[in-house]
C-alpha positions as CSV (number, residue, x, y, z in Angstrom):
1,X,0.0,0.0,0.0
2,X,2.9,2.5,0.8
3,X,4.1,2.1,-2.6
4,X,0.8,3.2,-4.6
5,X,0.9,6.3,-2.0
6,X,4.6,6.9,-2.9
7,X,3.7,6.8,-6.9
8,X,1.2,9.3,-6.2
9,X,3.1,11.5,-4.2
10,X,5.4,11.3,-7.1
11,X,2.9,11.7,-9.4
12,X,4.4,8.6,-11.3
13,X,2.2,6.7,-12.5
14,X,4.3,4.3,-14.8
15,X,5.2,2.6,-11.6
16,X,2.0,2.3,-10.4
17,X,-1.3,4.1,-11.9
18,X,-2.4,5.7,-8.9
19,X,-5.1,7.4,-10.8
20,X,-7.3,4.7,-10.6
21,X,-7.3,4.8,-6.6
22,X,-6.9,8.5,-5.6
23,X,-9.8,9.9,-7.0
24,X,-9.8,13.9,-7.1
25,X,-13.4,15.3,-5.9
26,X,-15.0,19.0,-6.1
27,X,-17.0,20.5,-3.3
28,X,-18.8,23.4,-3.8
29,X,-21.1,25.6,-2.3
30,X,-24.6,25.8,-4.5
31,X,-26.9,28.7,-3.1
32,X,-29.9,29.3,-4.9
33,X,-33.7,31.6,-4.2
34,X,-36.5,29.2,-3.5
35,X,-40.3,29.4,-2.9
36,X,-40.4,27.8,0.6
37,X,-41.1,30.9,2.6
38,X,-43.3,28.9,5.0
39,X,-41.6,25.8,7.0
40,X,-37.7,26.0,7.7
41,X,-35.6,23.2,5.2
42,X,-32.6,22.0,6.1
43,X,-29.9,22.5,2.9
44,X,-28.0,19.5,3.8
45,X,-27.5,16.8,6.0
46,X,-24.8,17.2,8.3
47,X,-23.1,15.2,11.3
48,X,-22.8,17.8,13.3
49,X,-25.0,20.9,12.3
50,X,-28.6,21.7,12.2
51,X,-30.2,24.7,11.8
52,X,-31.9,25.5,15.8
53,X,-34.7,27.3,14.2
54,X,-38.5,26.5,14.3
55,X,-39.1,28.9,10.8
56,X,-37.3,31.3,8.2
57,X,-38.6,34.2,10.8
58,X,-37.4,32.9,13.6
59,X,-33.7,31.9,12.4
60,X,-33.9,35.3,11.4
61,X,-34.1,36.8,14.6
62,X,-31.9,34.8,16.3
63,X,-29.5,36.2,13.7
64,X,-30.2,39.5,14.3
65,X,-29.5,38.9,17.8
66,X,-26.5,37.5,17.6
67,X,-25.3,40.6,15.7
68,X,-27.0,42.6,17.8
69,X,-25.6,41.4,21.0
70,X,-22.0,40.2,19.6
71,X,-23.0,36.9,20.8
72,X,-22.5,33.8,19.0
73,X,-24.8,30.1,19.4
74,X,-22.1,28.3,20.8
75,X,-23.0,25.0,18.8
76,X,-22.8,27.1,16.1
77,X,-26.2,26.3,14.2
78,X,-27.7,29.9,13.4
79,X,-27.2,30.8,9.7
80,X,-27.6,33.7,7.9
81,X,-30.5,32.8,5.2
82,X,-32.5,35.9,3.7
83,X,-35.9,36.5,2.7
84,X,-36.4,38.8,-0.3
85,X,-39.2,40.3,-2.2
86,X,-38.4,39.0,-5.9
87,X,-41.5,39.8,-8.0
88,X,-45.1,42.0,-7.4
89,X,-48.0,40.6,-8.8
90,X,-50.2,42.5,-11.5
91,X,-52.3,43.1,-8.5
92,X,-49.3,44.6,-6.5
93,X,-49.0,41.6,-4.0
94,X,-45.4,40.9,-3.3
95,X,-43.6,37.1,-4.2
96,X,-41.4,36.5,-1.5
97,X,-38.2,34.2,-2.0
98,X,-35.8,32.0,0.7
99,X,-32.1,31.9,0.2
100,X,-30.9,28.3,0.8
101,X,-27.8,26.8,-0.1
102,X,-25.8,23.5,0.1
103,X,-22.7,22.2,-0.2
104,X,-22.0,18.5,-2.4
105,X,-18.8,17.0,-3.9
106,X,-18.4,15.8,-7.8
107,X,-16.3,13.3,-8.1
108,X,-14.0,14.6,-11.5
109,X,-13.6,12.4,-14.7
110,X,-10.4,13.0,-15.1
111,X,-7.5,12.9,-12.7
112,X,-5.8,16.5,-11.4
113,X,-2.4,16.9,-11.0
114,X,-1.3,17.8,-7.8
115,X,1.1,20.3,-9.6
116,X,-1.7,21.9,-10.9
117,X,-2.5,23.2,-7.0
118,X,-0.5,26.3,-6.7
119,X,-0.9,28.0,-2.6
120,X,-1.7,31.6,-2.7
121,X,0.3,34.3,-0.7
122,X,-2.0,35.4,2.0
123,X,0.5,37.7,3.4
124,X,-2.4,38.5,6.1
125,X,-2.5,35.0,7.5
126,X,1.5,34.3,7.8
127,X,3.3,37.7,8.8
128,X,1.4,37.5,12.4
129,X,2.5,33.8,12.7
130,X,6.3,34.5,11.3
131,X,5.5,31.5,8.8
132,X,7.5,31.4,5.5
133,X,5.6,30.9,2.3
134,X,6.8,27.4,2.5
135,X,5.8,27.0,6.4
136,X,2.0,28.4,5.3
137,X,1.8,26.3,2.5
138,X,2.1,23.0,4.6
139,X,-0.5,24.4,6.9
140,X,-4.3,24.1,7.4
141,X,-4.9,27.7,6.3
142,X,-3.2,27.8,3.0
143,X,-5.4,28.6,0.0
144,X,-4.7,27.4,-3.3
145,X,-5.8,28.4,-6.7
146,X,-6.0,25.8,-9.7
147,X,-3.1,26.5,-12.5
148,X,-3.0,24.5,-15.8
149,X,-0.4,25.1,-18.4
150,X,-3.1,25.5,-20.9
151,X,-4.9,28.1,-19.4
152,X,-5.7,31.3,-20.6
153,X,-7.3,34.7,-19.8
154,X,-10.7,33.2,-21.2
155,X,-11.1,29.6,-20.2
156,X,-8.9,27.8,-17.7
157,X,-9.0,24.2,-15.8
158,X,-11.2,25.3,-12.6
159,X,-13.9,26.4,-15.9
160,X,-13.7,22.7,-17.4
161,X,-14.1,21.6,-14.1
162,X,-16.9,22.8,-12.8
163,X,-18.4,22.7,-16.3
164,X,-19.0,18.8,-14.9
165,X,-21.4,20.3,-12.2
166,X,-24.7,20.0,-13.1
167,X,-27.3,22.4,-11.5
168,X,-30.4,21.6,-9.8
169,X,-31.7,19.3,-12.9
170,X,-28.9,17.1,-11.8
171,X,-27.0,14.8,-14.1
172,X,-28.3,14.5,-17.9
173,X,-29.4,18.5,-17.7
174,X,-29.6,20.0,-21.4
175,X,-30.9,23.5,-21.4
176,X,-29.9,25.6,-24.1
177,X,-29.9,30.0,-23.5
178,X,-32.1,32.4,-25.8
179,X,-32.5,35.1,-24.1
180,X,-32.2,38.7,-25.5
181,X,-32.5,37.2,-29.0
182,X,-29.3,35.5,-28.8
183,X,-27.9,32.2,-27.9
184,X,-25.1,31.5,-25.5
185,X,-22.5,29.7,-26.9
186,X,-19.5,28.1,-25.2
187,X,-16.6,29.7,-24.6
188,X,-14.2,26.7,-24.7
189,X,-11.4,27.7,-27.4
190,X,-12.5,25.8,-30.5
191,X,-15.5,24.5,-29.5
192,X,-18.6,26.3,-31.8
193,X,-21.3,24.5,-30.0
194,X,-24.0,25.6,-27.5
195,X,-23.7,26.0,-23.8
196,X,-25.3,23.9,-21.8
197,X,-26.7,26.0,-19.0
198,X,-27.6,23.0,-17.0
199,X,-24.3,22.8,-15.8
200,X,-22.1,25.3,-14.4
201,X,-20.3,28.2,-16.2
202,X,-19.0,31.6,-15.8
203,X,-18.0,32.4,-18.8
204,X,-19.6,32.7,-22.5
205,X,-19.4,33.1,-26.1
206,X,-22.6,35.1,-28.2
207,X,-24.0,34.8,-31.6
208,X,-23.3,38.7,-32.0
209,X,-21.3,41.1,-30.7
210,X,-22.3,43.4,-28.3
211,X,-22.3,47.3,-28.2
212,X,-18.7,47.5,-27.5
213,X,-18.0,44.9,-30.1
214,X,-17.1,42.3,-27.9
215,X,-18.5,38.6,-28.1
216,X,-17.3,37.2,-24.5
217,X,-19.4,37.6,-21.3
218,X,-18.6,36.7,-17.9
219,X,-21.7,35.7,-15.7
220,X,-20.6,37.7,-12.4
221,X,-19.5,40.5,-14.4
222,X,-16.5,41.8,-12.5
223,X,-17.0,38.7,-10.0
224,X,-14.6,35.8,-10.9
225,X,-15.7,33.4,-8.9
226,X,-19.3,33.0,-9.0
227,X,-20.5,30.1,-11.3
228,X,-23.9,30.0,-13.3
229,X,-27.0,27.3,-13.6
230,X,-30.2,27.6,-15.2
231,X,-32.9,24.9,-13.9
232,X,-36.3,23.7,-14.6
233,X,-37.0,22.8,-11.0
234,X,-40.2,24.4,-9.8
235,X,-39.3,25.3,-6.2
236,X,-36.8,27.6,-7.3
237,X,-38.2,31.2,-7.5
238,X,-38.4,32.4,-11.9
239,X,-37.5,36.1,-12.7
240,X,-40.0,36.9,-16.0
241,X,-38.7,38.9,-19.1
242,X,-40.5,40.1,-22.1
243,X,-38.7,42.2,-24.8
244,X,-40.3,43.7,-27.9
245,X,-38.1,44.9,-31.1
246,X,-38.5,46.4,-33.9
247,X,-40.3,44.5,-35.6
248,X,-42.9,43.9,-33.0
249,X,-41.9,41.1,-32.5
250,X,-41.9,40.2,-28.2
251,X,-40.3,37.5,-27.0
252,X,-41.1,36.0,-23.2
253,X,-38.8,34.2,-20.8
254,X,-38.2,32.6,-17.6
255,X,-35.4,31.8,-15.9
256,X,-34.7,30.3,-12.6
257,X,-31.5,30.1,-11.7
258,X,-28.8,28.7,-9.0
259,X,-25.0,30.0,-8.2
260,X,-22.1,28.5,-7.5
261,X,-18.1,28.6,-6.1
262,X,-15.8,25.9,-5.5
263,X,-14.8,25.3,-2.0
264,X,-12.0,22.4,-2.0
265,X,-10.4,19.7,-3.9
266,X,-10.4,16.3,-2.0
267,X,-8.4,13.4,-3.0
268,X,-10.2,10.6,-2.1
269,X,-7.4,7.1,-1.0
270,X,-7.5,4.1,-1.0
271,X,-7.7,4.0,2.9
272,X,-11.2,4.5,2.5
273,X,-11.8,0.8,1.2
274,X,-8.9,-0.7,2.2
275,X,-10.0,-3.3,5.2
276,X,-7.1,-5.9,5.5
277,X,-8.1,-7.0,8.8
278,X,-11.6,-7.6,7.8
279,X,-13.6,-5.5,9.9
280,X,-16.9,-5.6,9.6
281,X,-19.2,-2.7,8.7
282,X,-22.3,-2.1,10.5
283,X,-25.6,-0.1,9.1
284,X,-26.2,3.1,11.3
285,X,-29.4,1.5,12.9
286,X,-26.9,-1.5,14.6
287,X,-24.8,1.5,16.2
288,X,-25.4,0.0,20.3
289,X,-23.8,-3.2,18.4
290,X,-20.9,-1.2,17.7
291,X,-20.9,1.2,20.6
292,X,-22.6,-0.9,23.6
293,X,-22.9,-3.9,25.9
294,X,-19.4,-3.8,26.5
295,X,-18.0,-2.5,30.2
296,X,-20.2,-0.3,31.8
297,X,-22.5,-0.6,29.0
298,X,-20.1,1.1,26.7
299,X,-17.5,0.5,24.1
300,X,-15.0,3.3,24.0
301,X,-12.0,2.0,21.8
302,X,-10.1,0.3,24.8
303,X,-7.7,-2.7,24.0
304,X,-9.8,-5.0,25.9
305,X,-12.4,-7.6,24.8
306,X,-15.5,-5.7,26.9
307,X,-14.0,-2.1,26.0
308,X,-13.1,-2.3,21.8
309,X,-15.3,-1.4,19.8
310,X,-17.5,-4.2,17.8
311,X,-17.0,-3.5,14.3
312,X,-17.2,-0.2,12.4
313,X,-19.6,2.6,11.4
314,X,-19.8,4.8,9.2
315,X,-19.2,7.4,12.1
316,X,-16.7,5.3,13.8
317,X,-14.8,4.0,10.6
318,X,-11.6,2.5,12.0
319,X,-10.2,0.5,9.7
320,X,-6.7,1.5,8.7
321,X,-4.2,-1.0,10.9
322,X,-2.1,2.1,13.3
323,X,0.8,0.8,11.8
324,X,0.7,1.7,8.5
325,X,1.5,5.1,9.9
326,X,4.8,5.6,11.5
327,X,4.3,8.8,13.1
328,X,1.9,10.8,15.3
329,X,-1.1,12.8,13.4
330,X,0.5,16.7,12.8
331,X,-1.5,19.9,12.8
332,X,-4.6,18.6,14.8
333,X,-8.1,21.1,15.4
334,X,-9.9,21.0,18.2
335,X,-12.9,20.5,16.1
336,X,-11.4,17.2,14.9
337,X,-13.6,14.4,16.2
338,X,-10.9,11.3,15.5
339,X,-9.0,9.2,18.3
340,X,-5.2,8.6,17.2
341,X,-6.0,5.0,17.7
342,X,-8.4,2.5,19.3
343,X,-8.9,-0.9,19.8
344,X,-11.2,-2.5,17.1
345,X,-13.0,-6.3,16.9
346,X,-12.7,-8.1,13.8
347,X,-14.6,-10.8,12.4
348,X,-13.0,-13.4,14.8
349,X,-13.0,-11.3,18.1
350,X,-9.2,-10.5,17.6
351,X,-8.3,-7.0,19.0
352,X,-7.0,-5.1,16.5
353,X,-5.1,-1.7,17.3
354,X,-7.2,0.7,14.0
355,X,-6.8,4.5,13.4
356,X,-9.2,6.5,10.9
357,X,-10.1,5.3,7.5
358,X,-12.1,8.7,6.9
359,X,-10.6,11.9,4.8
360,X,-7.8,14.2,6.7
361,X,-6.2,17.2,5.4
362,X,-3.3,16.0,6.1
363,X,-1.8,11.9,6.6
364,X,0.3,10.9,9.3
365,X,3.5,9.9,8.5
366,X,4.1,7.3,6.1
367,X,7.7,5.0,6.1
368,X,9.2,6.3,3.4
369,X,6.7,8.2,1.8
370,X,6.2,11.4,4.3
371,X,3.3,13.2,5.5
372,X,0.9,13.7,2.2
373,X,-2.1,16.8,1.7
374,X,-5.5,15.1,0.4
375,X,-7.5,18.2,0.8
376,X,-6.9,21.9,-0.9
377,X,-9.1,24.6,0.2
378,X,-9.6,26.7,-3.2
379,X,-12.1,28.7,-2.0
380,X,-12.2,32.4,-2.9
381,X,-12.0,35.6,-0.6
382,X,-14.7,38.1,-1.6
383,X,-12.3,40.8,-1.6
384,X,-10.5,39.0,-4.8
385,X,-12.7,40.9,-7.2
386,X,-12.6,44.4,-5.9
387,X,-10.0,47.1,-8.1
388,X,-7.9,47.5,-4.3
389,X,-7.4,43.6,-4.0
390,X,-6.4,43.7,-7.8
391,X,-4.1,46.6,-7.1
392,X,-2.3,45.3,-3.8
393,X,-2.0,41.8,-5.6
394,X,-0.3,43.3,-8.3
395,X,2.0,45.7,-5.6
396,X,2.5,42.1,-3.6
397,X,3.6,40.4,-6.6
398,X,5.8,43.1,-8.2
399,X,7.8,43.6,-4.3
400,X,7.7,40.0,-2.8
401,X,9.0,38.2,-6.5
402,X,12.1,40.9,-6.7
403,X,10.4,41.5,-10.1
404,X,13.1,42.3,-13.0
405,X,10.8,44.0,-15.1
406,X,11.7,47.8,-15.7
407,X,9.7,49.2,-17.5
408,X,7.5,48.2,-14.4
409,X,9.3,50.6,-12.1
410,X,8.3,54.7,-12.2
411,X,12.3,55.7,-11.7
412,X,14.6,53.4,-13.1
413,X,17.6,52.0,-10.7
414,X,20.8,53.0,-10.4
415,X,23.4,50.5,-13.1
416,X,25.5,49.0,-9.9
417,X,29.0,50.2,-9.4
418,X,31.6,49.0,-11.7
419,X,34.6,47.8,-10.0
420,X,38.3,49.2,-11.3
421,X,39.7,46.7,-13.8
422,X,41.6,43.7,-12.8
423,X,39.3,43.8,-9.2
424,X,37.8,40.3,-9.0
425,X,34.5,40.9,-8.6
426,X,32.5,41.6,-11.3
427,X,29.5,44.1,-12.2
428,X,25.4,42.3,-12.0
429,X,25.2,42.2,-15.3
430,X,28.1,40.2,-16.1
431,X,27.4,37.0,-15.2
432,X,28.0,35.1,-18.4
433,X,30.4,32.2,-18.0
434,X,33.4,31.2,-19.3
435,X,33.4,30.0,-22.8
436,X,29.3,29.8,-23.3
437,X,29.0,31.5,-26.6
438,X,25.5,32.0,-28.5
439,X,24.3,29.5,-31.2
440,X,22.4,29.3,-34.3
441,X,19.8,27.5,-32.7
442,X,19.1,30.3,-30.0
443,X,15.4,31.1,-30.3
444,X,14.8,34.3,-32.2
445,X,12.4,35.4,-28.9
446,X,13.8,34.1,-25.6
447,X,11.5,32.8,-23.1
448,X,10.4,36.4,-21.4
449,X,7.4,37.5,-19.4
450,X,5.3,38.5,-20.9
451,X,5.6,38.3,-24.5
452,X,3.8,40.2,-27.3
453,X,3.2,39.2,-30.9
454,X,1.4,41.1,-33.3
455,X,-0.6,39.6,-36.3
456,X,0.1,41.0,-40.1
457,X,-2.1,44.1,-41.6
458,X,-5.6,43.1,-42.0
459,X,-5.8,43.2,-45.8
460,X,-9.7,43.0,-46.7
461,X,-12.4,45.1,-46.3
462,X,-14.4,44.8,-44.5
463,X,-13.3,45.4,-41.5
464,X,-10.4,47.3,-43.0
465,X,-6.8,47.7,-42.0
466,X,-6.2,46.6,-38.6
467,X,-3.8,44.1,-36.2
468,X,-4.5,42.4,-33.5
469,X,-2.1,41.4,-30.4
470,X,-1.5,38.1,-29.0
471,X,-0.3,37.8,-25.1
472,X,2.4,34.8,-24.1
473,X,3.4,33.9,-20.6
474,X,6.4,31.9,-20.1
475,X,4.6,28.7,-19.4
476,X,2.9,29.0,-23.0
477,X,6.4,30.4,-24.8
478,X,7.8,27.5,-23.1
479,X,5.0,24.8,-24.3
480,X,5.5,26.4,-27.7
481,X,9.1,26.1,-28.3
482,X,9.2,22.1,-26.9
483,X,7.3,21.8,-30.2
484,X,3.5,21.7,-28.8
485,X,0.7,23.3,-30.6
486,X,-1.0,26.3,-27.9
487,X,-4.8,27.5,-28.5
488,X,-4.8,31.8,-28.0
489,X,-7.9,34.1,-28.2
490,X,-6.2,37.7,-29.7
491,X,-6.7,41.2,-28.7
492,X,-10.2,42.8,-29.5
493,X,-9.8,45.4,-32.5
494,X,-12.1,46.9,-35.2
495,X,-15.2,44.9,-33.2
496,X,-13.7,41.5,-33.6
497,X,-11.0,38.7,-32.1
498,X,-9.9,35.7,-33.1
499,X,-9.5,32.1,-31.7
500,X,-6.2,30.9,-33.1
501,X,-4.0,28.2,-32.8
502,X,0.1,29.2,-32.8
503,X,3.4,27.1,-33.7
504,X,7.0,27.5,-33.0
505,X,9.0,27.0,-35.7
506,X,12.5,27.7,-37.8
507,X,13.0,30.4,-34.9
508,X,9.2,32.0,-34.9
509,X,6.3,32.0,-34.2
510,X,3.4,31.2,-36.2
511,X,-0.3,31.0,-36.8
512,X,-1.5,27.8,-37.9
513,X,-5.3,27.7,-37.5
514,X,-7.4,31.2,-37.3
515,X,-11.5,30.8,-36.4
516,X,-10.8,26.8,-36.7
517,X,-10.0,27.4,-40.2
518,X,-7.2,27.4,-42.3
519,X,-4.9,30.6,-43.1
520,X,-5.2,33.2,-43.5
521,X,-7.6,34.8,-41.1
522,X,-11.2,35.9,-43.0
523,X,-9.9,38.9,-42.7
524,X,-6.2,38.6,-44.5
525,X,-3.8,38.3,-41.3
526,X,-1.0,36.2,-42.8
527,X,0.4,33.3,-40.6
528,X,3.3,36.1,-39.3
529,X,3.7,36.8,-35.8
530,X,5.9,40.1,-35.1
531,X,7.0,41.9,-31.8
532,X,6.7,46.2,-32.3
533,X,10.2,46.4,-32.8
534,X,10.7,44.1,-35.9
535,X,10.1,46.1,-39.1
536,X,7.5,43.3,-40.9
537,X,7.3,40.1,-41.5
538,X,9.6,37.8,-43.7
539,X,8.7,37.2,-46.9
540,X,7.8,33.5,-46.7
541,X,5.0,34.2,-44.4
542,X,3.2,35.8,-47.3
């Protein structure tokens, strides 16, 4: 068993293919405006939470009492769940609507690299506790984002992700949007169909450009992280639209809709199956078989026959021998409900010293393998979308990264002193070694950050004479130059972009596919790809 967690840790999986056994889950948080403005619903089931609350009204008060007073419900089971006034009758009667939400997990479909779970710099949460950004990372509080290679500003991996989720139509949804005499279309680079609304998105593609010529949308506008459903489901509460155009022609439309963001990437074991003692699992009903009519009347884990517990539960799921783990459990909660270890009955009556089967953020030790993260909290802050978040980020990232970029920098610094010849030392920006010369094979454009391309002059009209830009982060230039094909969406000018496809070869960079079609672009751009200072392009691109 050690060695299947050591390929995965490696993320090796021509020794062993681990993907078949650590399955990678999404939880999210799904909030949505219902119709139930009578009795109080509970969103989910939960272990340990339930709402102490007789209706909507009177959760409500107890809410507003608590911020009142500055007092909290110490078993934590208030929850802040609105009522809102979401439509007036003809008559002038108001339609009241509940907030609910719930959180679920989806198990994925395809397996996620764990180097594609990059922790975020909450400067905030580390300074107070003197942690390095390599001590935070191994904590409980680290957040991380989800980083592909192929991302890119208008779909990345966390979209195809939750582009599994379905909304409340569940599994098998297909509902197409028509709204505003358009349809949505998917925003996934080379992909012309439909979006299905069913599931979740935050980004899309339209039929026609809007006012400002542009043909992408975002659902939360200048929100990132909020995720889009539509649903059929009858308990949610319908918004109603009807627009007339010029041609007096009015079309009608209801939508009900529920909202989405990702809260945490699980990786699910194979300690959650594994049973090599053969403990038995009991149904929740048989729990005083498990728990009772031991010493006392109760079973409490002990290493004796009357005191170990009888089996397993699904709340008491000790099934993973203590052994396999060679050191003690690290970074404990006080919330955590879990013993180290207890003493468990198997089939035959045999004692068996058993530690947690269930999920942990982090494992124990393992011989040889270390201590291993299975969850990654990716959960956003609601700050993130705000212009001063955006602007400290930027700050944080330009200070803490010792960033080289100049033309970044309002006054340019000081060249360092030169020392007098024959001193041994030499000046920064010497630091070329001994006999490394230049070859022919140097790329013309060296991996840089970032890097912009422009297209040839437009040639046809319409639209007339025009370029476009292209944007390349070193991951991409990278990707590119190792010979890999690398799908880009281009700069918006004269009311349009393109969805290209771009090459590295004989020292450049080229377009190979423009719209999904061959070159050149509808609108003449040649398959050249130039950087402001270059004077054109070579004649073979023509």
């Amino acid at each position: 068993m050690r060695e299947w967690f050591k390929a995965w840790r490696d993320q090796n999986y021509s020794v062993r293919d681990y993907r078949k056994y650590f399955k990678p889950v999404l939880c999210y948080l799904e909030g949505a405006w219902t119709k139930n403005t009578e009795s109080i619903e509970e969103p989910f089931f939960s272990d340990r939470h339930s709402l102490d609350a007789t209706s909507w009204f009177d959760l409500q008060e107890k809410v507003r009492y608590s911020a009142y007073t500055g007092r909290k419900n110490l078993l934590e089971n208030f929850a802040f769940l609105p009522t809102a006034i979401i439509n007036i009758t003809a008559s002038g009667v108001p339609v009241y609507a509940q907030w609910n939400y719930r959180m679920l997990c989806h198990p994925l479909s395809k397996d996620l690299p764990t180097s594609y779970l990059k922790p975020v710099d909450d400067l905030s949460v580390r300074l107070p506790r003197g942690h390095s950004f390599e001590t935070y990372s191994a904590t409980r509080g680290a957040r991380f984002i989800v980083v592909s290679p192929e991302d890119s500003p208008d779909w990345n991996y966390l979209d195809t992700m939750m582009g599994e989720v379905p909304g409340k139509d569940n599994y098998g949804a297909q509902i197409f949007d028509t709204a505003f005499n358009t349809t949505l279309l998917s925003a996934v680079p080379e992909d012309e169909n439909k979006l299905n609304v069913g599931y979740y998105s935050r980004r899309y593609r339209v039929e026609k450009a809007d006012a400002m010529g542009l043909s992408f949308g975002r659902r939360g506008f200048s929100d990132p992280n909020v995720f889009m459903a539509e649903t059929t489901h009858k308990n949610i509460a319908d918004i109603y639209l009807r627009q007339c155009y010029s041609n007096k022609v009015c079309l009608e439309s209801n939508k009900r809709m529920s909202y989405a963001i990702p809260l945490e990437i699980i990786y699910l074991t194979p300690l959650s199956s594994w049973n090599p003692y053969d403990i038995p699992l009991h149904k929740d009903e048989d729990i005083d078989r498990v728990l009772s009519n031991g010493f006392n009347g109760k079973r409490i884990g002990g290493f004796l026959p009357h005191s170990a517990f009888n089996g397993s539960l699904s709340s008491q799921y000790y099934r993973t021998p203590a052994d396999f783990f060679s050191g003690v459990e690290l970074r404990r909660n006080p919330a955590d409900t879990m013993k180290k270890s207890v003493g468990v009955l198997d089939k035959h009556n045999t004692i068996r010293n058993m530690t947690a089967s269930g999920i942990r953020v982090f494992l124990p030790n393992i011989a040889e393998v270390g201590v291993l993260r299975t969850r990654f909290p990716i959960t956003p802050v609601h700050a993130e979308s705000s212009p001063v978040w955006k602007e400290l980020n930027a700050l944080k990232d330009f200070v803490m990264k010792n960033h080289e970029d100049r033309k970044m920098n309002q006054r340019q610094p000081r060249p360092p002193k030169v020392r007098p010849q024959g001193a041994r030392a030499t000046t920064q920006r010497s630091r070329v070694r001994p006999g490394k010369t230049t070859t022919a094979s140097t790329p013309v454009y060296p991996i840089r950050q970032p890097l912009i391309l422009m297209t040839s002059i437009a040639t046809r009209y319409p639209p007339g004479e025009h370029y476009h830009t292209i944007e390349f982060n070193k991951h991409q230039q990278a990707r590119l130059q190792k010979g890999e094909i690398v799908h880009f969406r281009t700069s918006q000018d004269n009311g349009h972009s393109h969805t290209v496809k771009v090459q590295f070869f004989n020292g450049r960079y080229h377009l190979i596919k423009c719209d999904s079609k061959t070159m050149p672009c509808w609108d003449g751009h040649t398959t050249c790809l130039t950087t402001e200072e270059e004077a054109g392009c070579p004649l073979e691109d023509f």
